[in-house]
N, C-alpha and C positions, 0 to 999 in steps of 0.2 A: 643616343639619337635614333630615333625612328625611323626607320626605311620601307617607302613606301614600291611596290613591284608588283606592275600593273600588267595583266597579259590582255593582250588586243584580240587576241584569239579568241579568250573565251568570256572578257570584260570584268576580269574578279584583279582585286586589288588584295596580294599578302602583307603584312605587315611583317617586319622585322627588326628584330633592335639586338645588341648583343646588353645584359646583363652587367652588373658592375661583380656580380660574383665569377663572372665566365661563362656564365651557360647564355647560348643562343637560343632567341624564343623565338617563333614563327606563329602567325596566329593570322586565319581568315573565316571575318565573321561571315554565317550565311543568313539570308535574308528567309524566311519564311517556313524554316524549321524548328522541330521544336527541343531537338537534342543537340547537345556538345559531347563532344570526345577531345581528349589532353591523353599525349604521350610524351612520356618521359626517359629518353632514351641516352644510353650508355654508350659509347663505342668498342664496344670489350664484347668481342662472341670468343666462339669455342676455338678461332681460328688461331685466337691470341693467347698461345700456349710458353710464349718466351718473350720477356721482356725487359727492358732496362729503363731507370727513374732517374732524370738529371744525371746522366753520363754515368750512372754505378755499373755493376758486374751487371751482366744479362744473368735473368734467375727464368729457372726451366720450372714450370707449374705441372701439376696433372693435369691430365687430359679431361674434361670434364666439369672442369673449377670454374667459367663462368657460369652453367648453367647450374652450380650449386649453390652459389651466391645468389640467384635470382630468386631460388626456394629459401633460403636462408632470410632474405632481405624483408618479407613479410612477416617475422616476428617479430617481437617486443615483450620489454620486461612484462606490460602488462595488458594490452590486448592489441593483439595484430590488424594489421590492415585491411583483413579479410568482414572482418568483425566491423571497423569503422565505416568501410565504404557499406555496410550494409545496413546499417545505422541511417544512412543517408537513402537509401534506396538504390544505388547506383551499381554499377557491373564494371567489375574491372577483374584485369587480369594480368598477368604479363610474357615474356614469352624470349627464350634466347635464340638464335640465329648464329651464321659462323662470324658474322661481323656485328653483331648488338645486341645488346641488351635490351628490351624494351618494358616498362612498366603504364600501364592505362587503365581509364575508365571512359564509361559513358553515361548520361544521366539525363534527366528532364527538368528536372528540380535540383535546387541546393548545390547547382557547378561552384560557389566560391567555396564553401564547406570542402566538396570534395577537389579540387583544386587545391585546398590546403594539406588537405589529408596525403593526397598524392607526394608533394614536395616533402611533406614533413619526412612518411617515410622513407623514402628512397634516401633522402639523407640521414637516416640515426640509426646505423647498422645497430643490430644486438647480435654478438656471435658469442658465444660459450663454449669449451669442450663439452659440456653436456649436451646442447642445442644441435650441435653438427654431428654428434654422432648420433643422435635419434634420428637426425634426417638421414646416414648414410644407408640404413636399410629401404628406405621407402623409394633412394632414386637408384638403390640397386636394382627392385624389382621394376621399377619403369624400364630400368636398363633392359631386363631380363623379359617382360613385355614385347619393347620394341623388337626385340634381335628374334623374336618368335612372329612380329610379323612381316611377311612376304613384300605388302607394299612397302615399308619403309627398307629393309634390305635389299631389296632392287636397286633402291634407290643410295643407298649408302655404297652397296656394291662400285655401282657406274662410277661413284667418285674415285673408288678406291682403283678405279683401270683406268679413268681419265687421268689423273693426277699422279707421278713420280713424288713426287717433295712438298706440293703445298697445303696445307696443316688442313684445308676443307676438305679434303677425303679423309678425315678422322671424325668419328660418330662427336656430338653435338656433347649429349651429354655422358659422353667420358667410356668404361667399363667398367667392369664391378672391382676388377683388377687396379684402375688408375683412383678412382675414388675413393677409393680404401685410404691412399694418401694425403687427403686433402684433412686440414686443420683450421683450427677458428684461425689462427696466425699467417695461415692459406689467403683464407677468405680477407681478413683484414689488411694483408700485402696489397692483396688484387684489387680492393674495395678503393683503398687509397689511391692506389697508381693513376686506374683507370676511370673511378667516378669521381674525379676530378672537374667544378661545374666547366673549365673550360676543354673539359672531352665528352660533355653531354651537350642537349638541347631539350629545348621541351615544343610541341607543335598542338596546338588548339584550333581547334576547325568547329561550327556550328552556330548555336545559340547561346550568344555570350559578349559581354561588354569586353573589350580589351583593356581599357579603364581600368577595371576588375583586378585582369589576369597581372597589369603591371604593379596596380600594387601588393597584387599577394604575393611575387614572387622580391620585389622591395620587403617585406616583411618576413618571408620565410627562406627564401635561396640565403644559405651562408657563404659568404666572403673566405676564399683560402688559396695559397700559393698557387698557381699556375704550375706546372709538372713539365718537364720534354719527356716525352712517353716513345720511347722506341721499341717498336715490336722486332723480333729476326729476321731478317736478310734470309731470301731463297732465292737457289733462280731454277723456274719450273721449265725444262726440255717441252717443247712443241709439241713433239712424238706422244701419241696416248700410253700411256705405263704396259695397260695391257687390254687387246682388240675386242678380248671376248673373257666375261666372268661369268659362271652358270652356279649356282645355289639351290640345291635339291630339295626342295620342301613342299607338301602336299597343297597345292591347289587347284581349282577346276579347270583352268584351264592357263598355260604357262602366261606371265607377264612379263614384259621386256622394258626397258628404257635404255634410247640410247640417245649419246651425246658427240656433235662432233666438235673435235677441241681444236680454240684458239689461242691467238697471245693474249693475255689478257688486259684490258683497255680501263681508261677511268675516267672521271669526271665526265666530259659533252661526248667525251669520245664513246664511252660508253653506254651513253646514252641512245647515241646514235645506232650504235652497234644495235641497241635492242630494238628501238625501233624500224628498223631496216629491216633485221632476220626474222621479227612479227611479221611483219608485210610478206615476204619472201615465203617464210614456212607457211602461213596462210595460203599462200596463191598453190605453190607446191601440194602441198600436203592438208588443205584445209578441209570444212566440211563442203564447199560446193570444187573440190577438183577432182579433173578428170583420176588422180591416183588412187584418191581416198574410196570413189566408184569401182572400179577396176576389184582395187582389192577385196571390197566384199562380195561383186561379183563371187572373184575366184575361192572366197570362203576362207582369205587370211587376216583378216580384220575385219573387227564388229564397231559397236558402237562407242567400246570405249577408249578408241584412238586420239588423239590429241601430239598437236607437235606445238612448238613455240620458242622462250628463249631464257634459259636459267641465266640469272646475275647477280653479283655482287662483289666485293671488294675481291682481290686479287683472279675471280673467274665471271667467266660468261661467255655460255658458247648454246648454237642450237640446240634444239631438244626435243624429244617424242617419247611418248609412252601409250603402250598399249596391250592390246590381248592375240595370242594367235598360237597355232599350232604348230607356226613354224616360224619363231621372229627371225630366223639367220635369213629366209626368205623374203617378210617384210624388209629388212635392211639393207640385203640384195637389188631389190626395187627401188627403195628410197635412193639409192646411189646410182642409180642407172636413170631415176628421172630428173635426178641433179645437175647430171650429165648431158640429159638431152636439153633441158632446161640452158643450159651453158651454151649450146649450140645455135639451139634456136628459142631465144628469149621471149618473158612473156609479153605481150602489147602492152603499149602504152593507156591502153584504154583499161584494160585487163588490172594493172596497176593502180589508174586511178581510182576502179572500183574499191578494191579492197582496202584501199589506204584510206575511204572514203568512212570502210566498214570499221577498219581502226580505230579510227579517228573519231568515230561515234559513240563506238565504247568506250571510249576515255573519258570525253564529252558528260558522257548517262552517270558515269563513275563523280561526277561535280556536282551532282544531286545528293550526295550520301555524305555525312559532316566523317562517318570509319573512313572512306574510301580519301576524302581530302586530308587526313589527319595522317593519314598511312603515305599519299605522294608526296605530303612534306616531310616527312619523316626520311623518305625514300632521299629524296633530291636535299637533306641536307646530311644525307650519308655520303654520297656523292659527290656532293661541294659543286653542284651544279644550282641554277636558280627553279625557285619552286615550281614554274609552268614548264621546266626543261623537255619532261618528257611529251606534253600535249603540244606544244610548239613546234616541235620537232618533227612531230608525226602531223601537224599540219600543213606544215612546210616542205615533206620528202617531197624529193624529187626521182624523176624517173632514170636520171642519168646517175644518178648516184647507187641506185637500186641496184644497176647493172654492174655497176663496180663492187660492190659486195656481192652480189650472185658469182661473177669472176674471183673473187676473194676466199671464197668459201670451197676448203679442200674433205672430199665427202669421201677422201678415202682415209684419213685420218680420223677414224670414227670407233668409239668404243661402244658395244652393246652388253649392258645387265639383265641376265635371265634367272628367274628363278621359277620353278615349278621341276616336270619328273622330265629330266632334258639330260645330256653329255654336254 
């Protein structure tokens, strides 16, 4: 049955239906574009390194094994998915995360073609001992790439002081160390468990019949057992694992990211959460506050500061990254205007500015079929409904802002440094 979910907000109607295979589709046509984007996504990231199928043993994976499945899933006995969607004219890609899988395209032309192509492959794994281990040198050296650069190590660092126990402070795709143990029988465990269609979804946004998309996925989604999929049990301490991680490595000038960590929240709750500490770290920390002024005055931040709100499944907590010659000093500030900030709050007027500013970036964000393809995708990771986040941020209010500014403990704060620093 079709379900129809109308935002008043912004007057766009999603369509929804769950599948007789299990996958949940989401799908909102746009009027007067001329491209569609279709994702196809998994709920299996790097985060899900231990799991159990219909009550059996919990089995311990490598580190690294969704995102080698994700490389792996674009082969075929006889030409890959790389090759078909280019047959088509189309761009796709796919991409893992600590909590998804994700497989897409985008096109102007031929979306049933490539609509097929997409569903076909994602479901007809080809894994061989030969196949995988021709891949395990090619994501050694990505491995061996990334860990050589600075921005992503900062950024891998922060997780690894933010986090005691939960599996997202472990690098995405793996080490050269963990994937060394991964096998077609690896990948085939995993494949099964978790792309299960009723632990997928697929979201369609742009230029496109719905018509179309329901019979293609009637003729190509396969029909198979429903799964209880349980991941490990953690319970992650409040406390940041550790305050201050510094990584030595040559660049011009030191980069920092820091995080201040929460409990972590889910569904509307989390939703909420983001949308509040966007507003929040904007007014604090934004391009037009008096802090972000200040500091390039005094010559500890430049242009490439930025603060805002990482999230997803089991984290989400504020966030900043930037450039300076002394970030313990930026973070110094940052805490001290948090501080005053707690004391004496910002206006009400002050508020509904930037909520206004928010709110309009989400808005410009409804114009893009990637951009609506990506918030459904988002909001049914979530298990929230698809205008969650633009609603929300339409609707903050000022008395709630203050309770999350109250909420927000800035001395619980980890910072990632890497350049020539102690």
């Amino acid at each position: 049955m079709m379900e129809k979910i109308y935002s008043d907000v912004i007057k766009e109607t999603c369509l929804k239906y769950v599948h007789k295979s299990g996958v949940t589709v989401y799908m909102l046509p746009m009027k007067g574009v001329s491209t569609a984007v279709a994702q196809f996504t998994a709920k299996f990231g790097s985060q899900d390194n231990e799991f159990s199928a219909d009550g059996g043993d919990m089995v311990k994976i490598p580190d690294g094994t969704a995102h080698y499945l994700e490389h792996k899933l674009f082969e075929s006995e006889e030409k890959d998915a790389f090759a078909l969607f280019a047959e088509t004219g189309a761009s796709c890609n796919a991409g893992t995360s600590f909590d998804y899988t994700q497989y897409y395209f985008a096109c102007s032309d031929n979306f049933s073609k490539n609509l097929e192509i997409l569903l076909n492959f994602v479901q007809d794994p080809y894994f061989t001992p030969k196949n995988v281990e021709k891949e395990r040198g090619i994501i050694g050296q990505e491995i061996t790439m990334y860990r050589d650069n600075p921005s992503w190590r900062v950024f891998t660092n922060l997780l690894e002081g933010m986090y005691h126990v939960n599996p997202v402070r472990l690098d995405i795709a793996g080490t050269v160390e963990s994937i060394s143990q991964i096998t077609a029988d690896t990948l085939y465990d995993c494949y099964n468990a978790f792309y299960n269609p009723a632990n997928m979804f697929l979201c369609v946004a742009g230029n496109f019949d719905p018509d179309e998309v329901v019979r293609i996925c009637d003729e190509r989604l396969k029909d198979r057992t429903p799964l209880n999929i349980k991941t490990v049990d953690f319970t992650e301490p409040i406390a940041v694992n550790n305050p201050r991680v510094t990584l030595k490595m040559p660049v011009a000038k030191p980069i920092f990211e820091l995080g201040f960590k929460r409990a972590a929240a889910s569904g509307q709750a989390q939703t909420d959460e983001f949308i509040y500490y966007n507003i929040l770290m904007d007014i604090m920390f934004g391009e037009m506050s008096d802090f972000l002024t200040d500091m390039r005055i005094k010559g500890l931040l430049n242009t490439e500061f930025s603060a805002s709100v990482f999230s997803g499944r089991n984290h989400n907590f504020p966030f900043a990254r930037g450039e300076s010659d002394d970030p313990d000093a930026v973070l110094e500030e940052m805490q001290k205007h948090i501080r005053a900030f707690k004391a004496v709050p910002p206006s009400k007027q002050e508020f509904d500015c930037v909520k206004r500013a928010n709110y309009g970036s989400l808005v410009r964000d409804y114009s893009s079929a990637d951009s609506i393809a990506s918030t459904l995708s988002d909001a049914a990771l979530d298990g929230t409904s698809p205008f969650a986040v633009i609603d929300t941020a339409a609707s903050a209010e000022y008395g709630r802002m203050l309770e999350f500014l109250r909420d927000l403990d800035e001395s619980n704060v980890c910072i990632s440094i890497v350049g020539d620093v102690d």
